[in-house]
C-alpha positions in Angstrom: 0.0 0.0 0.0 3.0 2.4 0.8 4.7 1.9 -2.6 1.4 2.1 -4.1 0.4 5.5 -2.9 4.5 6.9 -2.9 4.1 5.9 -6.8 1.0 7.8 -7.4 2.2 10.9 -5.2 5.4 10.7 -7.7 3.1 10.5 -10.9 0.4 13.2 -9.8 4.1 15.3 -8.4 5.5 14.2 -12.6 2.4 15.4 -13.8 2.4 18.7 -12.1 6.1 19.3 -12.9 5.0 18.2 -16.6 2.0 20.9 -16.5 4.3 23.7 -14.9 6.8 23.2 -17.6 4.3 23.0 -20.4 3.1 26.4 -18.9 6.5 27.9 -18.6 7.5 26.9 -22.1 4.3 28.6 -23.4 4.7 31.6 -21.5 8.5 32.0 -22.8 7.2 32.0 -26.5 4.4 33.9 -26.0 6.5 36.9 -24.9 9.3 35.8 -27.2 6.3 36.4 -30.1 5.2 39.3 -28.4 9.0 41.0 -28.2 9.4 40.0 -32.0 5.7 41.7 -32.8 7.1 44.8 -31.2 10.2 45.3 -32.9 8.2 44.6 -36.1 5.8 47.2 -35.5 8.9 50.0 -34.3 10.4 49.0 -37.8 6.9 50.0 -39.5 6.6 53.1 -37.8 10.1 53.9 -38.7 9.9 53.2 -41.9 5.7 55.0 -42.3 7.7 57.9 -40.8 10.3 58.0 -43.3 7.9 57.3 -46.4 6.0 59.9 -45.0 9.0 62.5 -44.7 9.7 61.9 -48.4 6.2 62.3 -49.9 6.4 65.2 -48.1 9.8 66.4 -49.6 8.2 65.7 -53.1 5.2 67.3 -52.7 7.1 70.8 -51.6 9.1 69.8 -54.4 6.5 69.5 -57.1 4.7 72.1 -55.8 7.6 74.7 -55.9 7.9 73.7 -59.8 4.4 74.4 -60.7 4.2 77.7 -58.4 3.2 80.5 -60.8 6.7 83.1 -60.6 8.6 79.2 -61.3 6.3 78.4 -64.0 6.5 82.0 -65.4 10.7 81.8 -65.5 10.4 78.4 -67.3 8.5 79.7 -70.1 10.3 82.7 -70.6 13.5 80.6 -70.5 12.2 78.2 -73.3 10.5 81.4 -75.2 6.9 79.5 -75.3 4.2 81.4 -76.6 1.9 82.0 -74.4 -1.8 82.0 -75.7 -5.2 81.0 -74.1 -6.2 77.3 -73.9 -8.4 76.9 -77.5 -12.1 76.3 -76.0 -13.7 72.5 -75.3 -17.0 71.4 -76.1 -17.7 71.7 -72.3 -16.6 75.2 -71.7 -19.0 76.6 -74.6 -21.5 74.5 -73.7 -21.5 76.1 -69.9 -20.8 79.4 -71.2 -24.1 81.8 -71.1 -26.2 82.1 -74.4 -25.5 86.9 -73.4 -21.8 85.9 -73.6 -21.6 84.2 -76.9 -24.3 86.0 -78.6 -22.9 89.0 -81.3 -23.7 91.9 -80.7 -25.5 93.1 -83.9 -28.4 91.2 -82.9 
């Protein structure tokens, strides 16, 4: 009777150990996941912050070129005639019958 219940106190003691372990084990490579998660998530801000400083660099770029006095230099460097747009469909359409009407009716 005394080996018998020394044998089960070992196995329930085995099994505990076994759980404890099990746990610790999970534990470990849940936070191992978790530390791994965060230095992905450091490297995507770093690298949203970065994408974001350069559209930003691009945008006061391109909007520097097509700035009127910038535009204005460019075509009087490349002598381009500068003349009105010729009219689309649209524009007369959505002009006012008093505007294109002659005036010796």
């Amino acid at each position: 009777m005394r080996t018998f219940l020394l044998a089960s106190h070992l196995l329930v003691a085995a099994i505990w150990l076994g759980a404890l372990a099990w746990s610790a084990l999970g534990i470990a490579v849940l936070g191992n996941q978790a530390r791994a998660l965060e230095a992905q998530r450091g490297k995507d801000l770093q690298t949203r912050m970065e994408l974001a400083h350069q559209q930003d660099r691009i945008k006061s770029a391109l909007d520097w070129e097509a700035s009127q006095p910038h535009l204005a230099d460019a075509v009087r460097r490349l002598d381009l005639p500068l003349v009105p747009p010729p009219p689309t469909r649209l524009a007369t359409l959505l002009r006012p019958q008093a505007l294109t009407a002659s005036p010796a009716q």
